[in-house]
C-alpha positions in Angstrom: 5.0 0.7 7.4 7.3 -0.8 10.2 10.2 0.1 11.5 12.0 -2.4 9.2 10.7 -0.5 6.4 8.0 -3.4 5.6 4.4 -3.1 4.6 2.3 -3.9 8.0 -1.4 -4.2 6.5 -4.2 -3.6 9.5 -7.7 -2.9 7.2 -9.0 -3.4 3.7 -12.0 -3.7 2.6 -14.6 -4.9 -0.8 -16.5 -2.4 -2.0 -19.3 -2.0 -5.5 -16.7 0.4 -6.7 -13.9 2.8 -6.3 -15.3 6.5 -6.0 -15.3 9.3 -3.4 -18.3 7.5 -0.7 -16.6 4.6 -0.3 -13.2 5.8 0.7 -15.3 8.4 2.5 -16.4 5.3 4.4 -13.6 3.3 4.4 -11.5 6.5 6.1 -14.0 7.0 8.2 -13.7 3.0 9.8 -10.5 3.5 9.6 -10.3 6.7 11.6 -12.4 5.6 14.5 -10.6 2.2 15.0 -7.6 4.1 15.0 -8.5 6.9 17.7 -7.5 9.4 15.1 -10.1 12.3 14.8 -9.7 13.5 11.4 -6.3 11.7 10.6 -4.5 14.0 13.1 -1.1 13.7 13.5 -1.0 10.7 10.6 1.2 10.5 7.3 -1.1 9.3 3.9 0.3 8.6 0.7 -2.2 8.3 -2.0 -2.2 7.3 -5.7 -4.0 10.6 -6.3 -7.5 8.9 -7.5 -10.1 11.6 -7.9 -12.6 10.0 -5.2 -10.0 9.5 -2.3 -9.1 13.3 -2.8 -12.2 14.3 -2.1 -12.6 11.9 1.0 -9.8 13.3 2.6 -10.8 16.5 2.5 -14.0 15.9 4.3 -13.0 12.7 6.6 -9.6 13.5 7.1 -8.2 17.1 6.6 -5.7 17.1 9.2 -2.9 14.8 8.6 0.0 15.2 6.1 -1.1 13.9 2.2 1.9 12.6 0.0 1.3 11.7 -3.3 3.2 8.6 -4.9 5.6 9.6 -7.1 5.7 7.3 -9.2 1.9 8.1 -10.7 2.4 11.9 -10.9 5.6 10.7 -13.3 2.7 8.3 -14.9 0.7 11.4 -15.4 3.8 13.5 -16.1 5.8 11.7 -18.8 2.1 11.5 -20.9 2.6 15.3 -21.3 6.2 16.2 -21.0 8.5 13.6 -22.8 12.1 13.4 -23.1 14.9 12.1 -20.4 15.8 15.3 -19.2 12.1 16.0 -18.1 12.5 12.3 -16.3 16.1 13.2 -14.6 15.5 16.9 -13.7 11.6 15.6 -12.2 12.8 12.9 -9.8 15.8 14.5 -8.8 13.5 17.5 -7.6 11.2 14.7 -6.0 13.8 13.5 -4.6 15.9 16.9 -3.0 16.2 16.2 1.0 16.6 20.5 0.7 14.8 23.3 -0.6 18.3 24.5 -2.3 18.7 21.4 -4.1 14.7 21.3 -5.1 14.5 25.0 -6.0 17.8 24.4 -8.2 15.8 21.1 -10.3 12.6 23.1 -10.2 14.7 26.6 -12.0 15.8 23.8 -15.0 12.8 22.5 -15.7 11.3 26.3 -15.5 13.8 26.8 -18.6 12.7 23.9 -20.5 9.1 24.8 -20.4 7.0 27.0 -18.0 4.4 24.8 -18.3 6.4 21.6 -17.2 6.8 23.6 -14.3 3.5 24.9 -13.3 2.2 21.3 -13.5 4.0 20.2 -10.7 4.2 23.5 -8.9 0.5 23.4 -8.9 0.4 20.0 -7.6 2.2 21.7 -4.3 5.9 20.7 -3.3 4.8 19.1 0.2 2.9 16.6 -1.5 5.6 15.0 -3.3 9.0 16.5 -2.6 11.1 15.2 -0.2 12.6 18.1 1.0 9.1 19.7 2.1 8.0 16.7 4.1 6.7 16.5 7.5 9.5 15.2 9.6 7.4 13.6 12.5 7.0 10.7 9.6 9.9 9.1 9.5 9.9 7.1 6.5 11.3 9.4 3.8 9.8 7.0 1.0 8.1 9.0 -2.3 5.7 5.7 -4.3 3.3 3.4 -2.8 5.3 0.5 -4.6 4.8 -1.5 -1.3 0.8 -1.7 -1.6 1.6 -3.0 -5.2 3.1 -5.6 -4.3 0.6 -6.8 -1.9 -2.2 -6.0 -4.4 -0.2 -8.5 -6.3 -0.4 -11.0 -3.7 -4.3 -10.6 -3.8 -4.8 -11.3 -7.8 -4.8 -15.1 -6.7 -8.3 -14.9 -5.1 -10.2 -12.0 -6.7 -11.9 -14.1 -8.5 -13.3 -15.8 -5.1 -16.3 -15.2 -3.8 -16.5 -12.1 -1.3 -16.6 -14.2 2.0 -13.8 -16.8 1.0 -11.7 -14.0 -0.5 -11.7 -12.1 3.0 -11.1 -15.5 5.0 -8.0 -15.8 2.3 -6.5 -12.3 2.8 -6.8 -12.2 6.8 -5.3 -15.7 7.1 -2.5 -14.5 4.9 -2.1 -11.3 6.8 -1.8 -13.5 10.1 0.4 -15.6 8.9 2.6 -13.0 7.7 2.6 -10.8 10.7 3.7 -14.0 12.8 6.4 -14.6 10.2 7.8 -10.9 10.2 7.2 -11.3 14.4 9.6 -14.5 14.8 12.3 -13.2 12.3 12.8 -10.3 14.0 13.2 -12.2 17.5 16.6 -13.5 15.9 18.2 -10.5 15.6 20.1 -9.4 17.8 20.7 -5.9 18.1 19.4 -2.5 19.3 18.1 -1.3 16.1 15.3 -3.0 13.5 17.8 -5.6 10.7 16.9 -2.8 7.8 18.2 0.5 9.5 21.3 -2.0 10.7 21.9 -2.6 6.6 21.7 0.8 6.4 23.5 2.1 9.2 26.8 0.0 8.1 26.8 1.4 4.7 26.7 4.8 6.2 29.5 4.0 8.9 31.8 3.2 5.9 30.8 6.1 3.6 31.6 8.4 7.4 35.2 7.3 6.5 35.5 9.5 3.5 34.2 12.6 5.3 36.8 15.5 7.0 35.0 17.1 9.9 36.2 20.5 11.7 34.3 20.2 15.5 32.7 24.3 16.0 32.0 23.0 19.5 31.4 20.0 21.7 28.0 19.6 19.7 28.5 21.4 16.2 30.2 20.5 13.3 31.0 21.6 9.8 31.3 17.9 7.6 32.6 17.8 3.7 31.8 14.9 2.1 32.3 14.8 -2.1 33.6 18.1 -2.2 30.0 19.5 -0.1 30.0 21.2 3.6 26.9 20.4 5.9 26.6 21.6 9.6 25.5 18.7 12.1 23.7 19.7 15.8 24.2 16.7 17.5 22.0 17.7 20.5 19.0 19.0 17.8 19.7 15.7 15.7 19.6 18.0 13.2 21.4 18.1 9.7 21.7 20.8 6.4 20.9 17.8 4.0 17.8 16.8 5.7 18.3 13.2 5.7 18.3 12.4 9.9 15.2 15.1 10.5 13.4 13.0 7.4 14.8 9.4 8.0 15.7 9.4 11.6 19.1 7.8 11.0 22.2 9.8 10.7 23.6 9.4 7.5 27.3 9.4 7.0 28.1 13.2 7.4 26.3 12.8 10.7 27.9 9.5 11.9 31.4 11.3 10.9 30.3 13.9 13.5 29.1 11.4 16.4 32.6 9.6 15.9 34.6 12.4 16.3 33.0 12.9 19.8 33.4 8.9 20.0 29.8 8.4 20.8 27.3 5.6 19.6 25.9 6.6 16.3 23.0 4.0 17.1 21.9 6.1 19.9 20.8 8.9 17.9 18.3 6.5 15.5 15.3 7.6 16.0 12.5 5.2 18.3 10.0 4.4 15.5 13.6 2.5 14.0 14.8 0.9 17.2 13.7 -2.5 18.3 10.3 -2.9 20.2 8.8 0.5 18.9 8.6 0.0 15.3 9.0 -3.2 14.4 6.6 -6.4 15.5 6.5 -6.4 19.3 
């Protein structure tokens, strides 16, 4: 992804079929081109295929593994049906805390143990918010993104190998310029999707009371919750700016109370020239 939240492809490949040796290759490629020994210090979501499992734990066991979301639910709903299952599950997928996950895990533990040993077995850091690795900024739980580009490809897979690859690199060029040149436009110190953001948030600070503790803490209630917000430690009780990077609204409440620039503390992989198209 880029810093505007947008897909940013930079390999793919054609293989005889799916299976653990060719994403073993595939990652391996990948890997090296990438100067990343063992995928360390990356962030890999996965659809959870049997064969790419096993080629991350030989090619690359060191960077964090999410699982998309939306095909555990796939998996889930074939076994545990009902919309209670469906709320309770991607509410606890989608806790930015362990309170809030721990709370969604407890109900579905009292609508069937075995509900909840499924997905406790699967291992809360590979699909809860709340338990991921901060130093990834995008706090996003499904792959929906390759999707759509594996949509874009179903108009030459029928193609033969060579023209196919021709097809999708031209594409890929073309779109990176595109992505490049609309960005140049705007003008501003953070990428056009964490400005959308960013505005919504400002407005939303507006309903929030804040009591300062200090020149740095602060105690925020926003619909009837307290959070404590570190400014200097960008840190936050719902989780949102250590998994995001932006400050949400409690947090913005905070920063304007000290009347600073709430687009100051945005974190660099957001801001304009580091993750977007430079």
């Amino acid at each position: 992804m880029d810093g505007n939240n947008n897909i940013y492809p930079v390999a793919w490949a054609i293989v005889e079929i799916e299976n653990g040796e060719s994403w073993s290759w595939f990652l391996r490629l990948l890997m090296e081109d990438l100067g990343k020994e063992e995928g360390q210090g990356m962030t890999i979501m996965s659809d959870r295929q049997k064969g790419i499992r096993e080629a991350f734990k030989v090619v690359t066991p060191k960077p964090h593994i999410r699982y998309c979301v939306r095909y555990i639910w796939a998996n889930f709903k074939l076994q545990f049906t009902g919309i209670i299952f469906k709320e309770t599950f991607w509410n606890a997928a989608r806790a930015s805390t362990e309170a809030e996950f721990k709370r969604e895990m407890a109900g579905l533990k009292s609508l069937s143990e075995r509900v909840w040993k499924y997905l406790d077995d699967i291992g809360a850091y590979h699909w809860s918010r709340h338990a991921f690795n901060t130093s990834c900024k995008p706090n996003m739980l499904t792959n929906n993104m390759c999707e759509s580009f594996n949509a874009v490809l179903k108009e030459v897979r029928d193609k033969p190998i060579l023209t196919m690859m021709e097809w999708i690199r031209r594409y890929v060029m073309k779109r990176h310029y595109e992505k490049r040149e609309g960005v140049k436009v705007f003008d501003g110190k953070v990428m056009p999707y964490v400005d959308k953001f960013l505005k919504w948030a400002k407005n939303e600070a507006d309903c929030c009371d804040v009591w300062a503790s200090s020149n740095f803490s602060f105690e925020v209630m926003y619909m009837s919750k307290e959070y404590v917000v570190d400014l200097p430690t960008q840190t936050f009780t719902c989780g949102h700016w250590q998994l995001a990077g932006l400050p949400c609204q409690h947090a913005i409440a905070a920063i304007n109370n000290q009347r600073a620039n709430y687009k100051d503390f945005v974190h660099e992989n957001q801001s304009m020239g580091k993750g977007g198209y430079g």
